[in-house]
C-alpha positions in Angstrom: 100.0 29.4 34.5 100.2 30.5 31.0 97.7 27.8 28.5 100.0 27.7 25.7 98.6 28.5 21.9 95.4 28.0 20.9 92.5 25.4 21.9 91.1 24.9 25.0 93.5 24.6 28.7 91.9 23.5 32.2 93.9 25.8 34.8 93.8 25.9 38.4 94.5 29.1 40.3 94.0 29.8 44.1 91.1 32.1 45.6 91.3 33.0 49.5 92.9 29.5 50.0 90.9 27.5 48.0 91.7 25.9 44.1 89.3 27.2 41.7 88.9 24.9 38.0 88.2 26.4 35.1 88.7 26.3 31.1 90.3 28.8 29.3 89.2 28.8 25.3 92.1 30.7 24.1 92.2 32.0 20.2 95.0 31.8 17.9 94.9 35.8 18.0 93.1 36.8 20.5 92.0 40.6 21.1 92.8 42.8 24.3 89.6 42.2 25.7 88.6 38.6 27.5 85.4 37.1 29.1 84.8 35.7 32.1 81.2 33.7 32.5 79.9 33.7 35.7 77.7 30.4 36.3 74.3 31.0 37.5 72.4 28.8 40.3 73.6 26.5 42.9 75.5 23.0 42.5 74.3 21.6 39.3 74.5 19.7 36.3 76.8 20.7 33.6 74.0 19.8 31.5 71.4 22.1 30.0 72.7 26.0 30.4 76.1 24.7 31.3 76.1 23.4 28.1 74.7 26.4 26.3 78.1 28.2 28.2 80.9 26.1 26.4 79.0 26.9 23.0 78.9 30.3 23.9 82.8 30.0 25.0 84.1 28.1 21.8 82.0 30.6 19.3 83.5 33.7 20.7 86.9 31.8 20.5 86.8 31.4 17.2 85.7 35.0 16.9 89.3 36.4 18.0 87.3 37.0 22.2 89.6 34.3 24.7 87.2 32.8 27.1 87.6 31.7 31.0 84.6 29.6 32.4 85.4 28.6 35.8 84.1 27.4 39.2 83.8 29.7 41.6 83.6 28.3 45.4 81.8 25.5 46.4 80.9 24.2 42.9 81.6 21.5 40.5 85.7 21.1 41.0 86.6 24.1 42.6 87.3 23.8 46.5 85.7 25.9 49.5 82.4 26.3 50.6 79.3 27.6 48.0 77.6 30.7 49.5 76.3 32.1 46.6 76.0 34.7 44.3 76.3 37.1 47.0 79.8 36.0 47.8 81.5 35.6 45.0 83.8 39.1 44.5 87.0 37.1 45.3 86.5 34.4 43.1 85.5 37.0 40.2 88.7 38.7 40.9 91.1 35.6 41.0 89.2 34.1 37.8 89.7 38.1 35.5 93.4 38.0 37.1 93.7 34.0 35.8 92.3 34.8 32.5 95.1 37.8 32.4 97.6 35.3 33.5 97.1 32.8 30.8 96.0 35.2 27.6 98.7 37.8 28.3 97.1 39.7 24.8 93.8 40.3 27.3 94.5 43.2 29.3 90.8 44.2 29.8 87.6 41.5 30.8 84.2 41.4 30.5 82.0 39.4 32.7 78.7 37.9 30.9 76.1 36.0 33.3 72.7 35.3 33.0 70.1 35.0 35.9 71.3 35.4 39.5 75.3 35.3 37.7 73.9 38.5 36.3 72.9 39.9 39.4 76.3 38.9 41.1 78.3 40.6 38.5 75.6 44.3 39.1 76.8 43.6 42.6 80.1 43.0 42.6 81.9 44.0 39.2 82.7 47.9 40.0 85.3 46.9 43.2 87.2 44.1 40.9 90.2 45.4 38.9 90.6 45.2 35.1 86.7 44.8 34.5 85.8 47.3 31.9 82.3 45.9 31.0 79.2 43.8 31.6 77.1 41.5 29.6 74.0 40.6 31.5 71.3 37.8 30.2 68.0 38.3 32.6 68.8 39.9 35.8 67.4 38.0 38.4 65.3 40.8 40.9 62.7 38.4 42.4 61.0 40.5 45.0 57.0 39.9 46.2 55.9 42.7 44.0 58.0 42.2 40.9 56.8 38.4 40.9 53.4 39.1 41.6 53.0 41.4 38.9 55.1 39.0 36.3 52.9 36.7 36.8 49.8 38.3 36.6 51.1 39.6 32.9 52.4 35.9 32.4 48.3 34.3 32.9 46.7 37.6 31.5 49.0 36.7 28.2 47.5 33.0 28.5 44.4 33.7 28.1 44.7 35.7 25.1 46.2 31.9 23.9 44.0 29.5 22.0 47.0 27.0 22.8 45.0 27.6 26.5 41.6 27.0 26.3 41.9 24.4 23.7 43.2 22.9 27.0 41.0 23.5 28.9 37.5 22.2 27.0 40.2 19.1 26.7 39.9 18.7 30.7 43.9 18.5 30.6 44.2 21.3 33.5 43.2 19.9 37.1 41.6 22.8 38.6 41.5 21.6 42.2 45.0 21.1 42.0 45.7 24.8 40.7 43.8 25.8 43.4 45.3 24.2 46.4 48.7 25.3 44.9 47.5 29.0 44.8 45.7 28.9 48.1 49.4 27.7 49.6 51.0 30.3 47.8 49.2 32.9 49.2 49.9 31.5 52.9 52.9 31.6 51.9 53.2 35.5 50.8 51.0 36.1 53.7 53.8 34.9 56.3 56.8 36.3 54.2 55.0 39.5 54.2 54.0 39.2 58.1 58.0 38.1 58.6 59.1 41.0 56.7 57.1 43.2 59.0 58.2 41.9 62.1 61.6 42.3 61.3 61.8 45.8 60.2 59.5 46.6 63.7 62.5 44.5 65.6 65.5 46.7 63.6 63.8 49.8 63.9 64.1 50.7 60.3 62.0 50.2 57.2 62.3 47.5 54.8 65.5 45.1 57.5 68.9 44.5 55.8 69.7 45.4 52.6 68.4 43.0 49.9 70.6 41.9 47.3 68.5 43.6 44.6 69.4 47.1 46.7 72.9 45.5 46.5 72.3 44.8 42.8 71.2 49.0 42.3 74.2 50.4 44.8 77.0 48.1 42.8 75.1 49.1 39.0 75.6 52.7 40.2 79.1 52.5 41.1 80.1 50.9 38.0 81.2 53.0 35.5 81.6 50.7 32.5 79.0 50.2 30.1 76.7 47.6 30.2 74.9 45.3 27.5 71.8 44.0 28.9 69.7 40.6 26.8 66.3 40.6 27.6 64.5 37.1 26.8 60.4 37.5 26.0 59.9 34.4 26.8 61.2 34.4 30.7 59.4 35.3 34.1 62.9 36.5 35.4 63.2 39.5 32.4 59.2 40.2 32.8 60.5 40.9 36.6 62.9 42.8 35.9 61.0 44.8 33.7 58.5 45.3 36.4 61.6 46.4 38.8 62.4 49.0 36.1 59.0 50.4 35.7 58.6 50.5 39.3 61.5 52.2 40.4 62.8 55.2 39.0 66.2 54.8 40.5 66.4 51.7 38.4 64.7 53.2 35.3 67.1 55.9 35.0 70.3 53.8 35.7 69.1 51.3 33.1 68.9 54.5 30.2 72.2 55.8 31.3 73.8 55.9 28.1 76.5 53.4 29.3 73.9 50.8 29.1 72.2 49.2 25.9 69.6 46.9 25.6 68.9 44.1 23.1 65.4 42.1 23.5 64.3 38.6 21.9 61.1 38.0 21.7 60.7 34.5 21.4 64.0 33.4 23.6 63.6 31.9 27.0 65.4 32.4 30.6 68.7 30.5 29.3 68.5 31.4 25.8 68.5 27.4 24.5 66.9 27.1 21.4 69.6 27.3 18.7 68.6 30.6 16.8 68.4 32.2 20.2 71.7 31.0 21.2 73.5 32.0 17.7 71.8 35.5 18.2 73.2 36.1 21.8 76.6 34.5 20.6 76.7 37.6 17.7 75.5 40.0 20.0 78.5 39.7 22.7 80.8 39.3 19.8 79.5 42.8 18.0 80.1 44.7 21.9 83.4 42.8 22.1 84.5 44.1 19.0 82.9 47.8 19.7 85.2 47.9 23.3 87.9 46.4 21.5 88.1 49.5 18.6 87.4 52.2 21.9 90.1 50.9 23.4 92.4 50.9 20.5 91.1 54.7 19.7 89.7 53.6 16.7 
């Protein structure tokens, strides 16, 4: 399955069964360490923050890093059945083992996600082989509290905006239709938190089954490669995490390990698609490339 020299080579490799597509953006000379991108969300366009991925993919390719975006299970041309970022420990395995195959020079990946491809690579990257690192974009932690509270920072921030009430003494918000949308949401929390209760009184224990953000924690702490996290300022997702960080200090002192290192841009959004944002992120992963490449090499 080798992609020849150079450029950019669709390969297919197999994952419990099922064909998985992908892209591999090999370099002329590449370094020992590769990247996987992990795609965030359900069945989509490959507009938007697909997009954003193959810029990502052909920068660090011309930076020396080879590339392999792929689809895992259940999306775009891969085969099987999509279950989520939950799920996908398999087809993170058979995609690091396909970039491996077809850049024999990689002998090390890294696997970069954003959003809820962020979170699957916390829970699943310390049981794959040959993963030495992670490059997260806005972990997504939603929970009732951390979403609550991002929010409340989100408005409180609004109405320190004039961008705000010059809209409002416009008449451009409709009020009664804020409201009704609130007044549903809070239903909504209301039976989501009456649900959760239930169901811990059924199981006997506190709090049910074990959410994927304790899956996210338990699979951050086994992992024992360091870890670059970018944090957008302009992203409810990042404000939530934050909030999940301040709130729990099992979180708070995995995240200051000194394995981990955070970079923050203040003016980026969730997918980091404005241009200078983009080219920022793009230099970022290609600086922690390079600084796992020299460890590596003992340099």
């Amino acid at each position: 399955m080798s992609s020849g020299p150079g450029g950019e080579h669709p390969v297919v490799f197999p994952c419990e069964g099922e064909p998985l597509v992908g892209i591999v953006h090999q370099p002329n000379d590449p370094i020992d360490i590769g990247v996987v991108t992990i795609i965030a969300g359900g069945p989509q366009y490959r507009a938007g923050v697909g997009r954003g991925m193959v810029s990502t993919a052909r920068y660090l390719a011309e930076q020396g890093v080879a590339v392999l975006r792929f689809d895992y299970r259940g999306l775009g041309d891969s085969g099987g059945e999509f279950c989520g970022f939950e799920h996908i420990s398999e087809d993170l395995q058979a995609a690091v083992s396909a970039l491996r195959c077809a850049v024999p020079e990689v002998r090390k990946v890294v696997l970069w996600g954003g959003c809820d491809a962020a979170s699957g690579a916390m829970i699943h990257a310390w049981k794959l082989t040959d993963v030495m690192s992670m490059v997260l974009g806005n972990p997504w932690v939603t929970t009732h509290e951390t979403h609550s509270a991002a929010m409340k920072q989100h408005y409180l921030g609004r109405l320190r905006e004039m961008s705000f009430w010059r809209k409002v003494f416009r008449f451009e918000y409709n009020f009664a239709e804020y409201a009704a949308a609130a007044a549903h949401k809070l239903r909504e929390n209301l039976f989501a938190r009456a649900k959760r209760v239930v169901g811990s009184s059924s199981l006997g224990i506190a709090g049910g089954d074990q959410s994927f953000v304790d899956r996210m924690l338990e699979g951050f702490a086994r992992f024992e490669g360091p870890v670059l996290f970018l944090i957008s300022g302009q992203s409810v997702a990042s404000r939530e995490f934050d909030e999940l960080i301040k709130q729990d200090l099992r979180w708070r002192d995995l995240c200051s390990r000194s394995a981990s290192k955070r970079l923050d841009f203040p003016e980026a959004d969730q997918t980091f698609s404005d241009e200078r944002s983009r080219d920022c992120v793009n230099k970022a992963i290609v600086n922690w490339m390079q600084e796992l490449s020299s460890k590596t090499r003992g340099v």
